[in-house]
KOLTORRO-693130 format. One line per field, with one value per atom (N, C-alpha, C): residue number from 1; atom name; x, y, z. Coordinates in nm, 4 decimals. Example, Ala and Ser with C-alpha at 12.3 -4.5 7.8 and 13.67 -1.06 7.14 Angstrom:
REM KOLTORRO-693130
seq	(1;1;1;2;2;2) $
atom	(N;CA;C;N;CA;C) $
x	(1.3190;1.2300;1.3200;1.2850;1.3670;1.2900) $
y	(-0.5690;-0.4500;-0.3300;-0.2250;-0.1060;0.0030) $
z	(0.7800;0.7800;0.7800;0.7080;0.7140;0.7870) $
***
This chain:
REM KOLTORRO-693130
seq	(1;1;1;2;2;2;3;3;3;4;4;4;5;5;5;6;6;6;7;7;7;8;8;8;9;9;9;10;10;10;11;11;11;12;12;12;13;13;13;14;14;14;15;15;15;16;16;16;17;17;17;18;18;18;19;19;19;20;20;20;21;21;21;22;22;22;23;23;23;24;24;24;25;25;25;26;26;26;27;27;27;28;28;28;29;29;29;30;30;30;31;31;31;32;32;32;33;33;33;34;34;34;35;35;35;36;36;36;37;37;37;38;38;38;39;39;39;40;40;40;41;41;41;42;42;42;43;43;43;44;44;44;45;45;45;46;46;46;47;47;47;48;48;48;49;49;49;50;50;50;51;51;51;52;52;52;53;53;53;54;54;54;55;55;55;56;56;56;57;57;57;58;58;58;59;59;59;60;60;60;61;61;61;62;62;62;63;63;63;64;64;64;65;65;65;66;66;66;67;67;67;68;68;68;69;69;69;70;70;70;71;71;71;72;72;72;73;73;73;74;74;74;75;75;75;76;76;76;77;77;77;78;78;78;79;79;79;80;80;80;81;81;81;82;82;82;83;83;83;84;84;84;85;85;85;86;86;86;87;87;87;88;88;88;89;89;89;90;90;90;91;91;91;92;92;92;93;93;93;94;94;94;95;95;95;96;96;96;97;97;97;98;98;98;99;99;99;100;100;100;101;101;101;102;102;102;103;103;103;104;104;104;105;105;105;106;106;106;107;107;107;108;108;108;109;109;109;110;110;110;111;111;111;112;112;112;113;113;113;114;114;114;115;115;115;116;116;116;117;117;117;118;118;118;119;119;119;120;120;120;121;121;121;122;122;122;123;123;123;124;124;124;125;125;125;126;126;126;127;127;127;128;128;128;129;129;129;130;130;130;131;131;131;132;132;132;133;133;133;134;134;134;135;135;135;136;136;136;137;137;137;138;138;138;139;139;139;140;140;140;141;141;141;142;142;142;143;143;143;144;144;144;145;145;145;146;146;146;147;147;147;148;148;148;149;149;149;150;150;150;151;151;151;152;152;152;153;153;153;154;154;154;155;155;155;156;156;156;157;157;157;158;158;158;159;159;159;160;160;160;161;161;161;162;162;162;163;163;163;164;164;164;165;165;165;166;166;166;167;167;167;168;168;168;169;169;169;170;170;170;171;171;171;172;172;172;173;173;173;174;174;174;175;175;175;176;176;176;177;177;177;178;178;178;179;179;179;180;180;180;181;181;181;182;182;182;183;183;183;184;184;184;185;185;185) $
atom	(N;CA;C;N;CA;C;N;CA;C;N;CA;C;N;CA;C;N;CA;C;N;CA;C;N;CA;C;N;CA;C;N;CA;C;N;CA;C;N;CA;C;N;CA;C;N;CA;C;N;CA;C;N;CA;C;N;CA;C;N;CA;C;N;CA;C;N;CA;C;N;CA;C;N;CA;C;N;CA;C;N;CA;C;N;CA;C;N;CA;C;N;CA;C;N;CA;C;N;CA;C;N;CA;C;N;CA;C;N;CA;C;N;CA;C;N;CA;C;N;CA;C;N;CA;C;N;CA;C;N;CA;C;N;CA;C;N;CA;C;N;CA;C;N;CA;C;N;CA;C;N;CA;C;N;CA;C;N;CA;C;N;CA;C;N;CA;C;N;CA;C;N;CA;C;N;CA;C;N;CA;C;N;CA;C;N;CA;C;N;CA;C;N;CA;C;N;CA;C;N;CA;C;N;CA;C;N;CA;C;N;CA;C;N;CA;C;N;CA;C;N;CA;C;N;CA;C;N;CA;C;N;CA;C;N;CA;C;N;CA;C;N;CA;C;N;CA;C;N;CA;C;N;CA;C;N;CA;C;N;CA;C;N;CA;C;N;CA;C;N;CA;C;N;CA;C;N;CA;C;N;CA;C;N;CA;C;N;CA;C;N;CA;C;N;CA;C;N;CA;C;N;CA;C;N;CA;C;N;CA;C;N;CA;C;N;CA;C;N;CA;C;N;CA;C;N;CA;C;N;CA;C;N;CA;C;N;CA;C;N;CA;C;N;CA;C;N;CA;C;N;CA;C;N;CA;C;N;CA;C;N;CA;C;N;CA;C;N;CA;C;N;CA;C;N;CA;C;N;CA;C;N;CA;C;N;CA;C;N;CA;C;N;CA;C;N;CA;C;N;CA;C;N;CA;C;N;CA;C;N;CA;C;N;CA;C;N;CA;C;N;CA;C;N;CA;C;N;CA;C;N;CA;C;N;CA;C;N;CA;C;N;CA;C;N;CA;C;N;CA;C;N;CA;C;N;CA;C;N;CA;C;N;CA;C;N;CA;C;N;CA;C;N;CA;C;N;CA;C;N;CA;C;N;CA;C;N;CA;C;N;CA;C;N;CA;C;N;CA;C;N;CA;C;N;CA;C;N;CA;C;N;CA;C;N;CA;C;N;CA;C;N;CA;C;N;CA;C;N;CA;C;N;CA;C;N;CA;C;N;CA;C;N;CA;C;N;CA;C;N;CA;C;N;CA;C;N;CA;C;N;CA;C;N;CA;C;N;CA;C;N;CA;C;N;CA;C;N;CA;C;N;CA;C;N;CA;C;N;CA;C;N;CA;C;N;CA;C;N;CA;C;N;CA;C;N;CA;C;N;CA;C;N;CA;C;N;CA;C;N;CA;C;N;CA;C;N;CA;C;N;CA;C;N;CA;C;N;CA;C;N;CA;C;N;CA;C) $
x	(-4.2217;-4.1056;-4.0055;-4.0408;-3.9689;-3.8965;-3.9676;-3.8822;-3.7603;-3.8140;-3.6756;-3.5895;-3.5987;-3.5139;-3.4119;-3.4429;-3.4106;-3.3469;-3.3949;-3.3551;-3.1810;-3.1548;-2.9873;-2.9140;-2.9317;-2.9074;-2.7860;-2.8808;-2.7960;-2.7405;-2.8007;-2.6557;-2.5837;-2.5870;-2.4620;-2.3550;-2.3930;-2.3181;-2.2915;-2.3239;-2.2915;-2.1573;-2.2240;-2.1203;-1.9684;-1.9770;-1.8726;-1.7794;-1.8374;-1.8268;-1.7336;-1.7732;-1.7057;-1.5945;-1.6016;-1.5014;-1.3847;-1.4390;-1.3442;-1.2513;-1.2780;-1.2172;-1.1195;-1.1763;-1.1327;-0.9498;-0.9822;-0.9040;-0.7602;-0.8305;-0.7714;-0.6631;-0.6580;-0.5696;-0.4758;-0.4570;-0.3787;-0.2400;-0.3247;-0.2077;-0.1620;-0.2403;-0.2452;-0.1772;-0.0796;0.0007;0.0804;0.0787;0.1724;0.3272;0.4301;0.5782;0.6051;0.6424;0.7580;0.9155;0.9418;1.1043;1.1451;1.1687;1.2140;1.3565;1.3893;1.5719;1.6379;1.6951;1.7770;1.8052;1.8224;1.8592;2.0335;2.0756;2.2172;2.2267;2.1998;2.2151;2.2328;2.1318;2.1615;2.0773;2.0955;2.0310;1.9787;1.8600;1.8495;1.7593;1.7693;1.6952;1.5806;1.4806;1.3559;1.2422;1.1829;1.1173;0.9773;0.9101;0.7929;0.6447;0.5786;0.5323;0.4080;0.3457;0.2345;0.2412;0.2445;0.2268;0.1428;0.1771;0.0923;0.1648;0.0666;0.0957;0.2067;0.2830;0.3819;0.4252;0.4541;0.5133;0.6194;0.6893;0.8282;0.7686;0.7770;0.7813;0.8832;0.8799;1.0252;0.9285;1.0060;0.9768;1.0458;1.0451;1.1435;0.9975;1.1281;1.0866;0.9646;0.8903;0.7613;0.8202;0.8111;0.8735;1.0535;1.0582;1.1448;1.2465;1.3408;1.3420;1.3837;1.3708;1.3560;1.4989;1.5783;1.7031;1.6914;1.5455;1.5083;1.5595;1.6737;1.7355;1.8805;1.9284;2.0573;2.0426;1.9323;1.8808;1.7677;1.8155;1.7093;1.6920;1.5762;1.5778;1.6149;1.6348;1.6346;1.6063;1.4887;1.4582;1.4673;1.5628;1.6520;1.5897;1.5079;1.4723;1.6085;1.6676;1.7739;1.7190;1.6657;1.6459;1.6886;1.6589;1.6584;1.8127;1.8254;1.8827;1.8568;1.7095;1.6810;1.5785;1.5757;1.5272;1.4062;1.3086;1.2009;1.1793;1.0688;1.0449;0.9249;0.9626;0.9399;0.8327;0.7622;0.6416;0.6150;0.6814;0.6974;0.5067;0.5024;0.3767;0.3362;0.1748;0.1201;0.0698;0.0253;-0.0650;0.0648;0.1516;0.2460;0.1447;0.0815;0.0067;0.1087;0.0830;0.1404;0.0686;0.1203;0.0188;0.1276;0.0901;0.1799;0.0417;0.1828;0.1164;0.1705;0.1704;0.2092;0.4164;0.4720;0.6222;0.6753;0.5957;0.6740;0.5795;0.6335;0.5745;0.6464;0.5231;0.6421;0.4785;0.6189;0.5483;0.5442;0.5074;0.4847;0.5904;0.6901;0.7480;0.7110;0.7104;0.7317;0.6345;0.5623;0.5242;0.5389;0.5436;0.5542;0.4820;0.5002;0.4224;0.5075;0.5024;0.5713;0.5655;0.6202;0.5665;0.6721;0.6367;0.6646;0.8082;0.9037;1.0544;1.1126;1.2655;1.3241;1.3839;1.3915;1.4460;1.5797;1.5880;1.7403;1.7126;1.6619;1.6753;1.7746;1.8150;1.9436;1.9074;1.9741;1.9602;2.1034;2.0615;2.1452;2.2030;2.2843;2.2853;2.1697;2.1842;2.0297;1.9656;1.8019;1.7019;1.6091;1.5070;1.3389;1.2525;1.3210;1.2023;1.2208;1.1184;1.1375;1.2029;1.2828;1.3285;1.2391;1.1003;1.0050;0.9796;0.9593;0.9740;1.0984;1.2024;1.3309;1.3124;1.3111;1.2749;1.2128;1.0653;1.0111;1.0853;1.1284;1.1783;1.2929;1.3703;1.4975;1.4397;1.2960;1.2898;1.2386;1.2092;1.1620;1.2372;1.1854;1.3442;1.3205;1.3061;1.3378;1.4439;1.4938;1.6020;1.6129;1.7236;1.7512;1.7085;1.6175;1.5879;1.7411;1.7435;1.8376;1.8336;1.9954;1.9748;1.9664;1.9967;1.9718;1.8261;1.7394;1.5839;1.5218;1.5667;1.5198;1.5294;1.4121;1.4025;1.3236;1.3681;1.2614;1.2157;1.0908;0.9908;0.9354;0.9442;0.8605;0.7333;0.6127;0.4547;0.3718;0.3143;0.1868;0.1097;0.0267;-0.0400;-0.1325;-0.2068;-0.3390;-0.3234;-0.4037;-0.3286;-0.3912;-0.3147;-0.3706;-0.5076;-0.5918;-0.6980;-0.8249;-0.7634;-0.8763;-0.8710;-0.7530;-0.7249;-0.8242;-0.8050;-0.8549;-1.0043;-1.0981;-1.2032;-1.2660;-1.1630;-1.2342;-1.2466;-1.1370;-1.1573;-1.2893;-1.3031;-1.3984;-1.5595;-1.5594;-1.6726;-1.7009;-1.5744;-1.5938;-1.6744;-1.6369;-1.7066;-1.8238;-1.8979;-2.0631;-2.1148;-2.0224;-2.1214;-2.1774;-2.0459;-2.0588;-2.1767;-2.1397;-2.2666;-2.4425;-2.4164;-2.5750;-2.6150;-2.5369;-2.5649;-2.6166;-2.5482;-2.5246;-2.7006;-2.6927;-2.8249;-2.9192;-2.9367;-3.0689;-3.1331;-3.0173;-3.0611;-3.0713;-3.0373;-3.0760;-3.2156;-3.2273;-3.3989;-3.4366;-3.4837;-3.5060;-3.5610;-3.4980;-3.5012;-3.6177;-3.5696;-3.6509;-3.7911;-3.8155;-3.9268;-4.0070;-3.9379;-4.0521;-4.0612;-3.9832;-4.0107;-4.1288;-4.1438;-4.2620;-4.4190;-4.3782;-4.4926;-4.6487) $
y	(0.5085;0.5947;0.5373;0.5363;0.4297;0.3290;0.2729;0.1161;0.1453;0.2543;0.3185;0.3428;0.4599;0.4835;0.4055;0.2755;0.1591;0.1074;0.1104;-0.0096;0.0710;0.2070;0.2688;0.1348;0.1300;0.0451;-0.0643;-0.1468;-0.2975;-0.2678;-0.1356;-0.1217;-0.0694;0.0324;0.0768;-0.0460;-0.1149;-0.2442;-0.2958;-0.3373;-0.4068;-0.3563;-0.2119;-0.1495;-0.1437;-0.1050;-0.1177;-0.2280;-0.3511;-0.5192;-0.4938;-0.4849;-0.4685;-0.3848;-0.2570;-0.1254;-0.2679;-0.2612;-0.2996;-0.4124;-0.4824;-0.5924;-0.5439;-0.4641;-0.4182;-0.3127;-0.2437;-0.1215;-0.2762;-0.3713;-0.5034;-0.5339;-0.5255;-0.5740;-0.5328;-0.4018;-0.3071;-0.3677;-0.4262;-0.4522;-0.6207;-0.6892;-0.8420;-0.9046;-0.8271;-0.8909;-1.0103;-1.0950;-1.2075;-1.1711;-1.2332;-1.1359;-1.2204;-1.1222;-1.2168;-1.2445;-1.1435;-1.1488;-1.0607;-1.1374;-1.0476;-1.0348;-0.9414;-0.9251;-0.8325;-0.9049;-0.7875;-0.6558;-0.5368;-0.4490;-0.4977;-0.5168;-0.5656;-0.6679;-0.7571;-0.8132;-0.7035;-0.6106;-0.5189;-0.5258;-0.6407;-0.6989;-0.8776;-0.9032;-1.0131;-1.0292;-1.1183;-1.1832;-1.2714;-1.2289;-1.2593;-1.2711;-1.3339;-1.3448;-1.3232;-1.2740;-1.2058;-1.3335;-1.4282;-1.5003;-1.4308;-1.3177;-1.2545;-1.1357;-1.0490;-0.8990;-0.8393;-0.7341;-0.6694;-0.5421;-0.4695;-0.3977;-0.4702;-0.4180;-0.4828;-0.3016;-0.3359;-0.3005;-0.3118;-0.2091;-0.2460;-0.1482;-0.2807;-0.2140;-0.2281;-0.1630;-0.1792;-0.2143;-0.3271;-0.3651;-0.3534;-0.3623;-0.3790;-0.3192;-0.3366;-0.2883;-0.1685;-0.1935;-0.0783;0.0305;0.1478;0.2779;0.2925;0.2156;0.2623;0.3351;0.4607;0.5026;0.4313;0.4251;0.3581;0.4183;0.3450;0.3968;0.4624;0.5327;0.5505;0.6326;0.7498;0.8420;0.7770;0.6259;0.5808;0.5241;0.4705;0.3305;0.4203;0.3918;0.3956;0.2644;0.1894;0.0634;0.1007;-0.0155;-0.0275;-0.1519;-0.1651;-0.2753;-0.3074;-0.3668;-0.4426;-0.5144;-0.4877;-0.6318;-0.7040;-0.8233;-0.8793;-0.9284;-0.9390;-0.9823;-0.9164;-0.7681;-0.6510;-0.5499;-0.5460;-0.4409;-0.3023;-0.3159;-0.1578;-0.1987;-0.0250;0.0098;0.0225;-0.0604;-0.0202;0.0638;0.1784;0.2949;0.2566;0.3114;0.2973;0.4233;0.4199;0.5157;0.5505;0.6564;0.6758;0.6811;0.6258;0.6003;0.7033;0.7409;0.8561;0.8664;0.8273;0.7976;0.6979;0.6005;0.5643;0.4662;0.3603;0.2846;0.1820;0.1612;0.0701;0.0103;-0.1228;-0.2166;-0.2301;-0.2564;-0.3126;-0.3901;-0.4994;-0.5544;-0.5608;-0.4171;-0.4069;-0.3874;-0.5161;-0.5369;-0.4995;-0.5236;-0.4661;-0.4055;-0.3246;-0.2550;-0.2765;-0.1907;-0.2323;-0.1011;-0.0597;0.0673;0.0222;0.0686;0.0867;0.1597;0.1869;0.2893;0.3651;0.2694;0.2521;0.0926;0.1703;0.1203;0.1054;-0.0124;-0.0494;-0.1551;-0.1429;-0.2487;-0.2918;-0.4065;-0.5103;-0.6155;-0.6810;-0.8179;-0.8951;-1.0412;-1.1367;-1.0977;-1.1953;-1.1813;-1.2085;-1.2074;-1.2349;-1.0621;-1.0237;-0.8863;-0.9422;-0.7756;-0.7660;-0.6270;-0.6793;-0.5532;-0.5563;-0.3964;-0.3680;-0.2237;-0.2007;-0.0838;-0.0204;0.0683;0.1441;0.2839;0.4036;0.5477;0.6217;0.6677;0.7757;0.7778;0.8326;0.8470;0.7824;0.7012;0.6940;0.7743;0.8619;1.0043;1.0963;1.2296;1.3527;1.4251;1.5731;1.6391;1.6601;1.6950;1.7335;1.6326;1.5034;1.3619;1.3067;1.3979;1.3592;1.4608;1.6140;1.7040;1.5963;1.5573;1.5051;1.4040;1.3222;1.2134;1.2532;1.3660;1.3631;1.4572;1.4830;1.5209;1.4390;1.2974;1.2044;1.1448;1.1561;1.1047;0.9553;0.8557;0.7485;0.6798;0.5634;0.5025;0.4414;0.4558;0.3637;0.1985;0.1302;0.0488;-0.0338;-0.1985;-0.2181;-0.3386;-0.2723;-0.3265;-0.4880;-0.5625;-0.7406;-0.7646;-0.6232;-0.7061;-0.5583;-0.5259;-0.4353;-0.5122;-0.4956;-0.5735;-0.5120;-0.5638;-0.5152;-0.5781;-0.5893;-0.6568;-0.6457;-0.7357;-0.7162;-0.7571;-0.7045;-0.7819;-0.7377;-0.8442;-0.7943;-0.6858;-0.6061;-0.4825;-0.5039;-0.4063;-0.3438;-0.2040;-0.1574;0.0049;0.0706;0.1705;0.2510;0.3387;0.3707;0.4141;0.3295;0.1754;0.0750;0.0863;0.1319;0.1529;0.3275;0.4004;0.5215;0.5249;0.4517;0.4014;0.3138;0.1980;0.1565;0.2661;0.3372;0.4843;0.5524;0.5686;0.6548;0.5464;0.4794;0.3948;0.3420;0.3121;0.3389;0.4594;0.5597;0.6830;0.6637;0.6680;0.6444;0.5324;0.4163;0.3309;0.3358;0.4099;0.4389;0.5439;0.6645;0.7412;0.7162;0.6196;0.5495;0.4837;0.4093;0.3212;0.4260;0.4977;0.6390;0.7026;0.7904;0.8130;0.7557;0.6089;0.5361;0.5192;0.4755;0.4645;0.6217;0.7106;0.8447;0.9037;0.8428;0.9070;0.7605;0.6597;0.5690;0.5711;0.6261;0.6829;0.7825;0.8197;0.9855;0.9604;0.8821;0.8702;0.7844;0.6881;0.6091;0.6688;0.8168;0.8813;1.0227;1.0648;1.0734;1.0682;0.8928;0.8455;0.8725) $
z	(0.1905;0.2057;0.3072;0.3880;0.5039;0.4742;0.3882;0.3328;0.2249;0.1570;0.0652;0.1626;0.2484;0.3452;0.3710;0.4389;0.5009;0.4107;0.2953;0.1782;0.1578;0.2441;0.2107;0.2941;0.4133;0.5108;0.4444;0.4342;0.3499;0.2188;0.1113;0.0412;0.0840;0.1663;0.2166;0.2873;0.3294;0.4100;0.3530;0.1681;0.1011;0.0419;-0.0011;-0.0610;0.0048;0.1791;0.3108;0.2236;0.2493;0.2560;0.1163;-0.0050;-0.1268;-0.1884;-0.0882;-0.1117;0.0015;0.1210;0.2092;0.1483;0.0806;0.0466;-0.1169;-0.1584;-0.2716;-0.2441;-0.1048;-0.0712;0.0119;0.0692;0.1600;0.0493;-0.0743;-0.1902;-0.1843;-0.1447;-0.1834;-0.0774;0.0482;0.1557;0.1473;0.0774;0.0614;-0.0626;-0.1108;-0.2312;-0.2201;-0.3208;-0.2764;-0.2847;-0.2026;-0.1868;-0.3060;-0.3713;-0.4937;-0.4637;-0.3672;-0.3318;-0.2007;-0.1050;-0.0097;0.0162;0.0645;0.1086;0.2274;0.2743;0.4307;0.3235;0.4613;0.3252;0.2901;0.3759;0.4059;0.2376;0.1955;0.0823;-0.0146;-0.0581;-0.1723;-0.3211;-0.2893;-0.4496;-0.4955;-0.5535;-0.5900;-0.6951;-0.7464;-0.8765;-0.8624;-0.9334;-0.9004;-1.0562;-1.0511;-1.2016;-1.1386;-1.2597;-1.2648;-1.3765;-1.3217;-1.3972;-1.5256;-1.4716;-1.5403;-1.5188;-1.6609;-1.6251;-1.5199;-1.4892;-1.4042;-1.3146;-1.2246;-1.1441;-1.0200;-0.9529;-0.8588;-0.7448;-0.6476;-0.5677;-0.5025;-0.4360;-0.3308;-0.2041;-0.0947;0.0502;0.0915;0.2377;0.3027;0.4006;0.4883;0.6427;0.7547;0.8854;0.9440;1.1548;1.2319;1.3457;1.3532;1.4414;1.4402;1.5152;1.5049;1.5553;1.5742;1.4158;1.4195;1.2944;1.2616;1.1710;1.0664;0.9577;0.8527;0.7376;0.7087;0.6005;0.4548;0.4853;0.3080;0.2384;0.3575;0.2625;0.2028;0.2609;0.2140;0.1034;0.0768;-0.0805;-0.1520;-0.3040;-0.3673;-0.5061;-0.4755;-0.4817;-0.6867;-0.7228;-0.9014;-0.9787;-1.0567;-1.1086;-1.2557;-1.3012;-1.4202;-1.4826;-1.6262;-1.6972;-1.7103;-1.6750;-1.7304;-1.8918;-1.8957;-2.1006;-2.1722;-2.1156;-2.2010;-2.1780;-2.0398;-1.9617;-1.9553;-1.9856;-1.9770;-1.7834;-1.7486;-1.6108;-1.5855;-1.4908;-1.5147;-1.4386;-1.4865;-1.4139;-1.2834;-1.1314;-1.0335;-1.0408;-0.9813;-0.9329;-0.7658;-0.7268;-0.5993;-0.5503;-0.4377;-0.3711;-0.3127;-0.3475;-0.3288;-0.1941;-0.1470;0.0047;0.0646;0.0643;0.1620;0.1905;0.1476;0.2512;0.3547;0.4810;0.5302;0.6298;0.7051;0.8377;0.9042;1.0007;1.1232;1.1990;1.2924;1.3808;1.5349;1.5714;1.6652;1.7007;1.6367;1.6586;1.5229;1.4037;1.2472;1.1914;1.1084;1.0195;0.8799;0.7746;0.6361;0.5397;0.4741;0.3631;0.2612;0.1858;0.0628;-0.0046;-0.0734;-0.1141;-0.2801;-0.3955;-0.5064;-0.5850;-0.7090;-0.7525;-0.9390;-0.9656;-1.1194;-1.1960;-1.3312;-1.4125;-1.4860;-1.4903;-1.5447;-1.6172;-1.7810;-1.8498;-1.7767;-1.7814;-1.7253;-1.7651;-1.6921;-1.7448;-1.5562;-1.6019;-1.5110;-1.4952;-1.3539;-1.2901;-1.1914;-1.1768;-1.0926;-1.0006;-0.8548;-0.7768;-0.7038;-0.7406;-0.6388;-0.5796;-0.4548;-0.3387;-0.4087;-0.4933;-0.4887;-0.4364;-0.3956;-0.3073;-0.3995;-0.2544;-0.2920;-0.2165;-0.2263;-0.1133;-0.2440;-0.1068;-0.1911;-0.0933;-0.0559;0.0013;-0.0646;-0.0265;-0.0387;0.0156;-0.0099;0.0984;0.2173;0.2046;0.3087;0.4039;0.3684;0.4339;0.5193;0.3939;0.5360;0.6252;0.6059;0.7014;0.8186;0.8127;0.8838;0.9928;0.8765;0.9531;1.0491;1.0144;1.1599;1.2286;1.2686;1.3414;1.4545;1.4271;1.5270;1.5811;1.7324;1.7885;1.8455;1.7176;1.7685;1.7066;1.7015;1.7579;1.5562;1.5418;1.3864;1.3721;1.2853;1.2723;1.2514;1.2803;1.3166;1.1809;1.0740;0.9539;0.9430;1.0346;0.9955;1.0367;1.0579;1.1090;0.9972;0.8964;0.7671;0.6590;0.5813;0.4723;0.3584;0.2246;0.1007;0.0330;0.0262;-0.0547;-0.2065;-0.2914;-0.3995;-0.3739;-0.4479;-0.4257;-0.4846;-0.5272;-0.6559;-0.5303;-0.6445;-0.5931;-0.6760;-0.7500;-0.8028;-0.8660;-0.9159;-0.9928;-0.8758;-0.8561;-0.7643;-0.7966;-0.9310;-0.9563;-0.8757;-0.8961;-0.7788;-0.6560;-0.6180;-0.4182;-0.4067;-0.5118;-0.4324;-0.4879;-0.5837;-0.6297;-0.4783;-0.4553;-0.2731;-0.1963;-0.1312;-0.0346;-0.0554;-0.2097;-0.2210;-0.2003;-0.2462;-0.2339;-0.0570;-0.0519;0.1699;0.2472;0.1808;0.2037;0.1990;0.0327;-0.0524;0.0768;0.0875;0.1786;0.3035;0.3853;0.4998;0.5020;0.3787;0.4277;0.4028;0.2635;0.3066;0.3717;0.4981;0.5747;0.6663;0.6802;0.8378;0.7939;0.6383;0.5961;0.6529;0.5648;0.6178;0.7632;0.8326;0.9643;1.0080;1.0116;1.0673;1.0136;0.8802;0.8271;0.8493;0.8443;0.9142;1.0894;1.1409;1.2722;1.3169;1.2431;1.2251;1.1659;1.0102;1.0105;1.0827;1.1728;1.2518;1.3576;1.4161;1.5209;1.4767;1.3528;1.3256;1.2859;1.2769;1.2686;1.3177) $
***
């Protein structure tokens, strides 16, 4: 019984090890196109279908222009719009001096695009609520920028979360009955 116990241990760590690297994707896309927001717009080709993203980057604590732009992505082949998928959870990293979100997500066949910042918001009303109520300082537009970058579907980012959970708690399990049964030995 003991050795079952135990045997949660290392899958759970395995499982950690595999969610962790799986959920790591979500923030590790290669940039396909970056731009000041100040530019507006640029052209960028897409080599292999797939899932893709747009972050915004810029200064860490500082407010972010998301109610002035709302980004737009152009098959030029076609001239039709591809539809953007506002981001559910917001993932974002910083390292201390920048940060950069997530805003919007899409899928895409190869082809050449056309993003442009056009008026509008890529928030919610409740999000801008939020946002003027923080009183820090406007990010400063020649150090703001927007990113294209491969992503992953988001069913695999919240499939890692959840499997982070399962691992963590059989690791936590084992060693607590683990514990326990060699303290009743």
């Amino acid at each position: 019984m003991q050795f079952l116990v135990l045997g949660l241990i290392p899958v759970g760590i395995l499982l950690l090890i595999f969610s962790i690297r799986l959920v790591k994707k979500t923030f590790s896309g290669k940039v396909i196109v970056e731009i000041p927001y100040t530019m507006k717009s640029a052209e960028f080709i897409l080599d292999k279908p797939g899932n893709y993203s747009i972050w915004h980057t810029g200064d860490f604590f500082r407010k972010a222009p998301l109610d002035k732009f709302r980004p737009e992505i152009t098959d030029q082949s076609t001239g039709s719009e591809i539809r953007l998928y506002p981001c559910l959870f917001r993932p974002n990293a910083n390292n201390g001096r920048s940060a950069r979100m997530e805003i919007f997500r899409f899928s895409a066949p190869p082809g050449k695009y056309l993003l442009e910042l056009k008026e509008g918001s890529s928030i919610s009303g409740l999000e801008q609520n939020l946002i003027d109520r923080i009183p820090a300082r406007m990010v400063d537009d020649d150090k703001y920028f927007i990113q294209v970058r491969e992503s992953q579907p988001t069913l695999l980012t919240m499939l890692g979360i959840g499997l982070i959970a399962i691992g963590g708690c059989c690791a936590i399990t084992g060693l607590v009955l683990g514990i326990l049964s060699f303290t009743n030995s």
